[in-house]
C-alpha positions as a Python dict, from the first residue, in 0.01 Angstrom:
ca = {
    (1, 'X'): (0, 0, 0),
    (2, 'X'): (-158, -323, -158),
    (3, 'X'): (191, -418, -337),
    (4, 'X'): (279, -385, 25),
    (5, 'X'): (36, -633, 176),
    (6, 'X'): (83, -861, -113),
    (7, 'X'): (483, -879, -102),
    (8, 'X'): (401, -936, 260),
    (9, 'X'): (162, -1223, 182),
    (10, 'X'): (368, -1413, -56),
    (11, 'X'): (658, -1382, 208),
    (12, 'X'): (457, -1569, 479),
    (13, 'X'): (379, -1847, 228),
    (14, 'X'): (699, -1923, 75),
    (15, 'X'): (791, -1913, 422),
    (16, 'X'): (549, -2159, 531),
    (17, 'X'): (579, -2390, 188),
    (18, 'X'): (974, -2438, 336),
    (19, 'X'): (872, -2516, 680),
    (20, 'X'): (627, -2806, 527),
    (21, 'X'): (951, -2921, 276),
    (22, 'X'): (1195, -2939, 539),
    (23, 'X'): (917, -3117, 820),
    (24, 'X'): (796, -3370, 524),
    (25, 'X'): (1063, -3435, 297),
    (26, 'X'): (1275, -3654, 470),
    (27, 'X'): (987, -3889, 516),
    (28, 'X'): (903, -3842, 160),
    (29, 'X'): (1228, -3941, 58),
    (30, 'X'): (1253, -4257, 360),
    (31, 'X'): (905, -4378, 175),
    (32, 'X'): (1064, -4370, -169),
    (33, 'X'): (1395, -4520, -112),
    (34, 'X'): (1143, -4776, 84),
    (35, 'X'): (935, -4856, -192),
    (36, 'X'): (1318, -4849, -382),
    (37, 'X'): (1421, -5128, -156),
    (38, 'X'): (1089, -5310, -196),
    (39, 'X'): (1094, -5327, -642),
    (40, 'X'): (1464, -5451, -568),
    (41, 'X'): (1402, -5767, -371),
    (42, 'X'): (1097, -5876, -570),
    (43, 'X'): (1336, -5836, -855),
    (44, 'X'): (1615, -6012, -699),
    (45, 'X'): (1404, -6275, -532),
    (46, 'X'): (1306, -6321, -872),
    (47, 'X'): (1599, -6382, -1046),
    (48, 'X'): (1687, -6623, -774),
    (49, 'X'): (1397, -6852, -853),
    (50, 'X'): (1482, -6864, -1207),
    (51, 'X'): (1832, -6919, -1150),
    (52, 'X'): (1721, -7197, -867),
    (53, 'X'): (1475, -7359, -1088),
    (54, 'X'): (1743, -7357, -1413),
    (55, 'X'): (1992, -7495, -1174),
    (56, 'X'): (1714, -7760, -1072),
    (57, 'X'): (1684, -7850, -1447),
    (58, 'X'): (1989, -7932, -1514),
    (59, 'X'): (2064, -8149, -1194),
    (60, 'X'): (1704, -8309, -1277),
    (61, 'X'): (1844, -8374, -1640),
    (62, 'X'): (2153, -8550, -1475),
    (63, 'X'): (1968, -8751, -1206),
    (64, 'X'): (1754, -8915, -1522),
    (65, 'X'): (2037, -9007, -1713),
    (66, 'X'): (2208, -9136, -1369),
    (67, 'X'): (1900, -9372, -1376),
    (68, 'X'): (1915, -9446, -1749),
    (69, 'X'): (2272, -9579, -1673),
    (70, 'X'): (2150, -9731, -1292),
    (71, 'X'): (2394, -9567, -1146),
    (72, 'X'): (2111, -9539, -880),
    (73, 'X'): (2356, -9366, -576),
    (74, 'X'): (2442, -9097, -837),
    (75, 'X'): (2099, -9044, -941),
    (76, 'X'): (2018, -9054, -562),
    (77, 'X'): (2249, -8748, -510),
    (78, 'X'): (2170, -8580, -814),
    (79, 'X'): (1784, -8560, -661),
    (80, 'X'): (1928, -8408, -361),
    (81, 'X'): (2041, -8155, -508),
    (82, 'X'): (1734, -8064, -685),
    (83, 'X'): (1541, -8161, -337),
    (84, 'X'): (1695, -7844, -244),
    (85, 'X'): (1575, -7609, -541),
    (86, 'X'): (1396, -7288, -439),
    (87, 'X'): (1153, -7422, -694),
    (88, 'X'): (880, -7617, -479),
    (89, 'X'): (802, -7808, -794),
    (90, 'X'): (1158, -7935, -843),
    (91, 'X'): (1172, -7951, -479),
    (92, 'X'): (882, -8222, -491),
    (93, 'X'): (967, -8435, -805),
    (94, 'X'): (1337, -8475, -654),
    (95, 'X'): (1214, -8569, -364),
    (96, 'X'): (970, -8834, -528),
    (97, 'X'): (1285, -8941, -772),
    (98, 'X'): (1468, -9014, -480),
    (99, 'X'): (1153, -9249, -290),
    (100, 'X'): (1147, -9374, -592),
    (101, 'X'): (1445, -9510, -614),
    (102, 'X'): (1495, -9683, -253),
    (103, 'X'): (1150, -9838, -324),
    (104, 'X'): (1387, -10014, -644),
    (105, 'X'): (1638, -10117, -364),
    (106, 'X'): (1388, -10229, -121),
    (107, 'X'): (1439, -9958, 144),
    (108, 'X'): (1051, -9847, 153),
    (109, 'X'): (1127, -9741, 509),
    (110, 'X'): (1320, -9474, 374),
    (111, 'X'): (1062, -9406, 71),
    (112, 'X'): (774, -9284, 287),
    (113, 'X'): (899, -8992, 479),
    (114, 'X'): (1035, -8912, 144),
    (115, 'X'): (740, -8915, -12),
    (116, 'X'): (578, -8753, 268),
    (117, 'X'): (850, -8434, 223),
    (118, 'X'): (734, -8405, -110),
    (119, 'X'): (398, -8359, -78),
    (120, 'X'): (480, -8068, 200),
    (121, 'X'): (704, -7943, -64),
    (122, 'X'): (476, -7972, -365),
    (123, 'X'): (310, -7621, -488),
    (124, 'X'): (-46, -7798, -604),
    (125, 'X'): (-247, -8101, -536),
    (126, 'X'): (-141, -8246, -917),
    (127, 'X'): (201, -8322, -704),
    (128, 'X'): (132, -8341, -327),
    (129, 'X'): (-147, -8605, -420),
    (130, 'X'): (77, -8824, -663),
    (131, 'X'): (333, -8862, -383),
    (132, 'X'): (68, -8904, -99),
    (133, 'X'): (-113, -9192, -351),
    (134, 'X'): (234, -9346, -422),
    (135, 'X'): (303, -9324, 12),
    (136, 'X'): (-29, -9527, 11),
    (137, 'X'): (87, -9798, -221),
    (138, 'X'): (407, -9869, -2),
    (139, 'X'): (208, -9900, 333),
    (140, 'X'): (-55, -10127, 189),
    (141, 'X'): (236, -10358, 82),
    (142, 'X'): (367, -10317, 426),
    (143, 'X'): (9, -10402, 573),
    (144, 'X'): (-40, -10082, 738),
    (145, 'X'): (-410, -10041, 586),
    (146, 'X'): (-557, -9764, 824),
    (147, 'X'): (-243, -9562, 752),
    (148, 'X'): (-323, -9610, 408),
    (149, 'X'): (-670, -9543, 384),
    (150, 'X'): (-569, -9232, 617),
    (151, 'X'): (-433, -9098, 306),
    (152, 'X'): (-646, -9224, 86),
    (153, 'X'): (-1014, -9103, 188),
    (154, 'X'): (-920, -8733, 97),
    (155, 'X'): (-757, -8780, -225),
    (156, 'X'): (-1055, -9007, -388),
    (157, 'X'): (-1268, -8700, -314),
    (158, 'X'): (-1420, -8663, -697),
    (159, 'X'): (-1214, -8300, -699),
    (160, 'X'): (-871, -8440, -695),
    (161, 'X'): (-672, -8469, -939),
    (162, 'X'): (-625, -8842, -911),
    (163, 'X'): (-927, -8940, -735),
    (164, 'X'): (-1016, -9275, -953),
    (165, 'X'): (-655, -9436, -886),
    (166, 'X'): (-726, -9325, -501),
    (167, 'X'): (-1052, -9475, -510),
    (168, 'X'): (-928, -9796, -646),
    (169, 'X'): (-651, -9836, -404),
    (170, 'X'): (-907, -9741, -80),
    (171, 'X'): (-1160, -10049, -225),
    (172, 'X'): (-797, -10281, -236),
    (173, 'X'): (-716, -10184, 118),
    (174, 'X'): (-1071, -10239, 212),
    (175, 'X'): (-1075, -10567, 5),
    (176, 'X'): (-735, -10625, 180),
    (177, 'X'): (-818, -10626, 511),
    (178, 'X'): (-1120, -10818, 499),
    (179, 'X'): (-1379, -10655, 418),
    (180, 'X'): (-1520, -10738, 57),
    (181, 'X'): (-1854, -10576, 108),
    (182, 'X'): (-1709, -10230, 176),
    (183, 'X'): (-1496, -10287, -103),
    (184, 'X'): (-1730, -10368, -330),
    (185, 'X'): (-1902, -10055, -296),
    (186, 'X'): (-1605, -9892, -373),
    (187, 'X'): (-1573, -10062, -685),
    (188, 'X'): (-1938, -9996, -782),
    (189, 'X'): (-1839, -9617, -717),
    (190, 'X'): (-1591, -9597, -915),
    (191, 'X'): (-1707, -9829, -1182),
    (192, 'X'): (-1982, -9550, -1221),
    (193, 'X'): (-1713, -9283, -1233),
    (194, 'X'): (-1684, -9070, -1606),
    (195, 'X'): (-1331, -8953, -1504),
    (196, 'X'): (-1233, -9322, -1469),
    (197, 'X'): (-957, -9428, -1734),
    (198, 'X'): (-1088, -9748, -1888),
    (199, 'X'): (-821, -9963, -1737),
    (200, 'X'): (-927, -9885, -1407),
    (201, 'X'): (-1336, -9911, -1454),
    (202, 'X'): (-1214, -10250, -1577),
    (203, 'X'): (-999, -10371, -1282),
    (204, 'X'): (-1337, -10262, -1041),
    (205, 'X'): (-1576, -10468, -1290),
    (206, 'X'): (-1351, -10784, -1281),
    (207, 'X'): (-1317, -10716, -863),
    (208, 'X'): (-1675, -10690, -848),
    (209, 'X'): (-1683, -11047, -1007),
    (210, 'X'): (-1477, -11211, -823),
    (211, 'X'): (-1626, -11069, -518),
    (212, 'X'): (-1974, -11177, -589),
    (213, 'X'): (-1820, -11484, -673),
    (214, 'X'): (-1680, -11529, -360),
    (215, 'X'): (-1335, -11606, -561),
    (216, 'X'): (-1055, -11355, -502),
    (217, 'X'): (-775, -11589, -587),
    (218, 'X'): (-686, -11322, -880),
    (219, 'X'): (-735, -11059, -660),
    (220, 'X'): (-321, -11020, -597),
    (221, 'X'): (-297, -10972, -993),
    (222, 'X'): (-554, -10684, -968),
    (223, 'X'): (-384, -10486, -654),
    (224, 'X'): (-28, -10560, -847),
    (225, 'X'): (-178, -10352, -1134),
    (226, 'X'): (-359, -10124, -910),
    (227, 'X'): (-27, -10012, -747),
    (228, 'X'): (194, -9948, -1073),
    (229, 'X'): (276, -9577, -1014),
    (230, 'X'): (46, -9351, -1218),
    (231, 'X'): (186, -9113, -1482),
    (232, 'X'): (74, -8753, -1482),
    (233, 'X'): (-247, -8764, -1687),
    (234, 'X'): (-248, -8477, -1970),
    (235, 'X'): (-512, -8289, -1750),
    (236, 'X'): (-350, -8270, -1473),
    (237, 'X'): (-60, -8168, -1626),
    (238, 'X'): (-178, -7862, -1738),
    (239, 'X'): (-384, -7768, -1450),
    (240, 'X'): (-51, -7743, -1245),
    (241, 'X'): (-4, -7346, -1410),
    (242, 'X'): (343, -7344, -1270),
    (243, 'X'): (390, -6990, -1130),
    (244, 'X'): (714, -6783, -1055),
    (245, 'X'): (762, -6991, -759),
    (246, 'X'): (761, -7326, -931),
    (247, 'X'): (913, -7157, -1271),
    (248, 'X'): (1143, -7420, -1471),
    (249, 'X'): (1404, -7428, -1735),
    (250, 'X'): (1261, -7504, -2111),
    (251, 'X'): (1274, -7899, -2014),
    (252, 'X'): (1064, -7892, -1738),
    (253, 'X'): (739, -8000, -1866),
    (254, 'X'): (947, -8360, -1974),
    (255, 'X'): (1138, -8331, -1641),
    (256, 'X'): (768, -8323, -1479),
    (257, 'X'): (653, -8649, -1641),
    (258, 'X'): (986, -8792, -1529),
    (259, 'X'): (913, -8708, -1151),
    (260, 'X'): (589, -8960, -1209),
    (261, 'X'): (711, -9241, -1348),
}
């Protein structure tokens, strides 16, 4: 009689176990092939970067040696093309290549909005600030010094990466429009400031003179030096820890100092 009750038992629950697998594995099965679908696109998505940011390489590569030649409207075009790298980092430096070079043919109306691209592009603040300092530079040329400082107050904040050359350039707009005592505090700032370079404590010192000397005849010399375009300091180089999404070919650490020169 127990065998009975038993064989009766087991009957209900295999019975019951295939009610649950039919009800639940279809879901099961949708969350796998899900999760399937998922591992897929990462990997593709991937692969597309790599491929983007190889193709962005080479084109960089070309654009350079366009320039080396000055073949500047072939250079021009090569940076478009790596202005349109899924790589934000190539995306940036082409788009800084190419400001770059209508600031050499005197078309800085055409540089800025570049620039300003670039620094929406650019995956850290090692990039977005060199093309926002380099923006800066132009507009104080072109007189526009509240624009410029606009863009300079947050990148001299002692954080960024190039907060001395941002510094300096605020105290020459300052000094620019009028204004020596404001821009002598600036210079006092950043004559005080460790991360300085040398060059640039020195340019602040010899402002500082020639403001208290009420003499700022060879002030022009200073703000011509002050506005050569920085290079990408060793630091900051290697605080940029390039990710998947700004991944480059095995050149890109040269084709990154290339982008700031």
């Amino acid at each position: 009689m127990v065998d009975v009750f038993e064989e009766v038992d087991e009957q209900i629950r295999s019975d019951h176990y295939k009610g649950l697998a039919r009800r639940y594995l279809p879901w099961i099965g949708g969350v796998l092939g899900l999760a399937l679908l998922v591992a897929l696109g990462v990997w593709g998505y991937g692969r597309y970067q790599l491929s983007g940011a190889q193709k962005a390489s080479l084109a960089y590569a070309k654009g350079l040696d366009a320039l080396g030649r000055a073949d500047f409207e072939g250079a021009y075009a090569d940076f478009a093309e790596v202005a349109k790298s899924p790589s934000r980092a190539y995306r940036s430096m082409g788009l800084m290549q190419q400001a770059g070079i209508r600031i050499d043919e005197h078309r800085d109306n055409e540089a800025i909005p570049l620039f300003a691209q670039a620094a929406k592009a650019a995956p850290n603040a090692v990039l977005a600030d060199l093309a926002n300092l380099k923006a800066a530079y132009i507009l104080m040329d072109e007189g526009k010094l509240s624009d410029a400082e606009g863009l300079l107050k947050p990148l001299s904040d002692a954080k960024r990466p190039y907060a001395p050359l941002a510094l300096e350039a605020l105290a020459m707009a300052k000094l620019q429009a009028g204004h020596p005592n404001d821009a002598r505090s600036e210079f006092v700032r950043l004559s005080l400031m460790l991360s300085a370079p040398d060059d640039v404590r020195q340019r602040a010192q010899m402002a500082m003179m020639m403001i208290d000397a009420k003499d700022l005849a060879g002030v022009p010399a200073i703000v011509a030096a002050a506005r050569a375009l920085p290079p990408l300091p060793p630091a900051a180089q290697a605080a940029q820890g390039m990710g998947p999404d700004d991944a480059g070919g095995p050149d890109s650490q040269n084709s990154q100092a290339g982008a700031a020169q």
